[in-house]
C-alpha positions as CSV (number, residue, x, y, z in Angstrom):
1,X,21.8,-43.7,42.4
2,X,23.0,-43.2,38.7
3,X,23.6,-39.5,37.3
4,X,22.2,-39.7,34.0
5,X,24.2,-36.8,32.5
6,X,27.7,-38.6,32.9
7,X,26.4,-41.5,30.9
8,X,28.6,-42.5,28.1
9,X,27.2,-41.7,24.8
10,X,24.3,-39.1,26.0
11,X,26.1,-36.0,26.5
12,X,24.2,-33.7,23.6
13,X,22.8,-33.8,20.1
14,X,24.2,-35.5,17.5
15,X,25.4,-34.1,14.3
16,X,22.1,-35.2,12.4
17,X,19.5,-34.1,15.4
18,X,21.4,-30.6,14.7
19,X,20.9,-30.8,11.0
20,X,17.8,-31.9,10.6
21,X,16.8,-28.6,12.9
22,X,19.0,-26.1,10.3
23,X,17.0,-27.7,7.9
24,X,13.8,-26.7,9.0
25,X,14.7,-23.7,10.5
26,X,15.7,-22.6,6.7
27,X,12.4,-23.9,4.8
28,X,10.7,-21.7,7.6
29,X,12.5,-18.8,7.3
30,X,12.2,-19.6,3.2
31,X,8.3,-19.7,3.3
32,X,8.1,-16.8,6.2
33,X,10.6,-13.5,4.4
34,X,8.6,-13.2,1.0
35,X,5.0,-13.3,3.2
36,X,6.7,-11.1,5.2
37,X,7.8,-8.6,2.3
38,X,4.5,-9.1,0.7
39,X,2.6,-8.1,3.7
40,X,5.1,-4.9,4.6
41,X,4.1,-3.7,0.7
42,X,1.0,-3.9,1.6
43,X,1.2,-1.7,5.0
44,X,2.8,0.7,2.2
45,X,0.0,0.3,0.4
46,X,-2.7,1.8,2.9
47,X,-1.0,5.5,2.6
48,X,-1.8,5.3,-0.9
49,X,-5.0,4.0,-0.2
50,X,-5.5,7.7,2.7
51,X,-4.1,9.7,0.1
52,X,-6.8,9.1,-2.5
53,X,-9.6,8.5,0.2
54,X,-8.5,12.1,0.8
55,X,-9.0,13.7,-2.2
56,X,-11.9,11.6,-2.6
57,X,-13.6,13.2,0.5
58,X,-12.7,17.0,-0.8
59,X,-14.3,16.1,-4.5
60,X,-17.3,14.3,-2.7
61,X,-17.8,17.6,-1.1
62,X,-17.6,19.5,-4.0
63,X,-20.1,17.6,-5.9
64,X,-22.4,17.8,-3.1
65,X,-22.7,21.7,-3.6
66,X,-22.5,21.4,-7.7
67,X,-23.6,18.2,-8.2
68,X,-20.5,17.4,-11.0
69,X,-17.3,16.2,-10.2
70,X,-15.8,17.8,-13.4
71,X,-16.4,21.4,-12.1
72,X,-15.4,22.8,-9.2
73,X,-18.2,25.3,-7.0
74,X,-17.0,28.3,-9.9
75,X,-17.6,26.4,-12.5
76,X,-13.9,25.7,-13.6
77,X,-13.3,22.4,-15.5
78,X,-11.3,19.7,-13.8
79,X,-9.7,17.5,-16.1
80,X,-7.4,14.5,-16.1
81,X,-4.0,15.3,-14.7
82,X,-2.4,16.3,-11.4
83,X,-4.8,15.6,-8.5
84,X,-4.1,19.2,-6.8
85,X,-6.7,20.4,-9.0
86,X,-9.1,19.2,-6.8
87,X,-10.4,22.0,-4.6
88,X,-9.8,21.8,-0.9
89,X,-6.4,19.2,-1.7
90,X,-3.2,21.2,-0.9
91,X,0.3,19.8,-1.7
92,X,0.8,18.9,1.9
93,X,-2.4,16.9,2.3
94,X,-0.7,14.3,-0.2
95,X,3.0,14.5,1.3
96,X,3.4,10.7,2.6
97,X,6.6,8.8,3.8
98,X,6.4,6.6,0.9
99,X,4.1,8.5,-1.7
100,X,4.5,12.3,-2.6
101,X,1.5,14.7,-4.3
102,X,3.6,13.9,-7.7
103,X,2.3,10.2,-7.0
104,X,-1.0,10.7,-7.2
105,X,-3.5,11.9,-10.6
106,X,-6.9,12.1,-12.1
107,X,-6.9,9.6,-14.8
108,X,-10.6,10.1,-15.8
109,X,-13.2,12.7,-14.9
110,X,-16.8,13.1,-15.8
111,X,-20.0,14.8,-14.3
112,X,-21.0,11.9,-12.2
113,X,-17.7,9.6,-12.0
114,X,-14.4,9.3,-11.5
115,X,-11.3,7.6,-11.3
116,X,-8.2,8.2,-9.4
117,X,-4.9,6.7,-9.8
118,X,-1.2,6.6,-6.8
119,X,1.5,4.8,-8.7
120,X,4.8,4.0,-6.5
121,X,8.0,5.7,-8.1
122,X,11.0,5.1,-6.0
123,X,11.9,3.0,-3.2
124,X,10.2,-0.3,-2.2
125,X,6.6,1.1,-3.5
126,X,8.3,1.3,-6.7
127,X,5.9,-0.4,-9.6
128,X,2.7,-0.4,-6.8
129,X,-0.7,1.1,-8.5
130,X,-3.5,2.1,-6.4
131,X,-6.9,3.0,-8.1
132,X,-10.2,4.4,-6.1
133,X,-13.0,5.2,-8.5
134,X,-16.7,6.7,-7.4
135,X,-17.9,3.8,-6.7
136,X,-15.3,3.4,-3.9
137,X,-13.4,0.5,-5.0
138,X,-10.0,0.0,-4.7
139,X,-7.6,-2.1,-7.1
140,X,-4.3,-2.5,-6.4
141,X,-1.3,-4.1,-8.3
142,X,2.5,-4.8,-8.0
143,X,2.5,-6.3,-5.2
């Protein structure tokens, strides 16, 4: 009987076998980090996303009972600015691991509409802009 493995000449890989597997190992990993950086930003993303769902739900409320977004149930204006205005939303309900209550405003306000804005300041979500308006619609950017 012959024993294969102590054949001259076919004891492993050769040098260009070896090579040719670095090589696509690296245009793998290449193509695979930025998808997987892209898709981590956009995990980020979805706290931005509860945060203004959030205050979207305590306004939705509030316009049921007065049936105006830019007054609250005692007839206070709500304007554009700081989102905390919005009864029912206390600084804690916005406190995220990657967006704070500072992250997160009113950027238009009218008796039957809205529109919301989280913008990223530090960290990876740095540059990232979520918008909800009344509607419900999300738009996101800087990815």
């Amino acid at each position: 009987m012959i024993d294969h493995m102590n054949r001259p000449g076919e004891r492993g890989f050769t040098l260009v076998e070896l090579m040719v597997v670095a090589v696509i190992v690296a245009i793998l990993a290449a193509v695979a980090v930025p998808m997987i950086e892209v898709n981590r930003k956009r995990a980020m993303i979805t706290e931005a996303e509860a945060g203004l769902g959030t205050i979207r739900n305590a306004w939705r409320a509030m316009y049921a009972e007065t049936r105006d977004y830019s007054r609250t149930a005692n007839g206070e204006p709500i304007t554009a600015g700081p989102a905390l205005v919005v009864p029912g939303i206390g600084p804690v309900d916005l406190e995220g691991q990657f967006f704070t209550s500072d992250n997160y405003e009113i950027l238009a306000v009218e008796q039957h509409s809205f529109l919301l804005r989280c913008s990223g300041t530090t960290g990876a979500v740095a540059g990232i802009e979520v918008t909800l308006d009344s509607d419900g619609h999300f738009r996101r950017s800087g990815l």
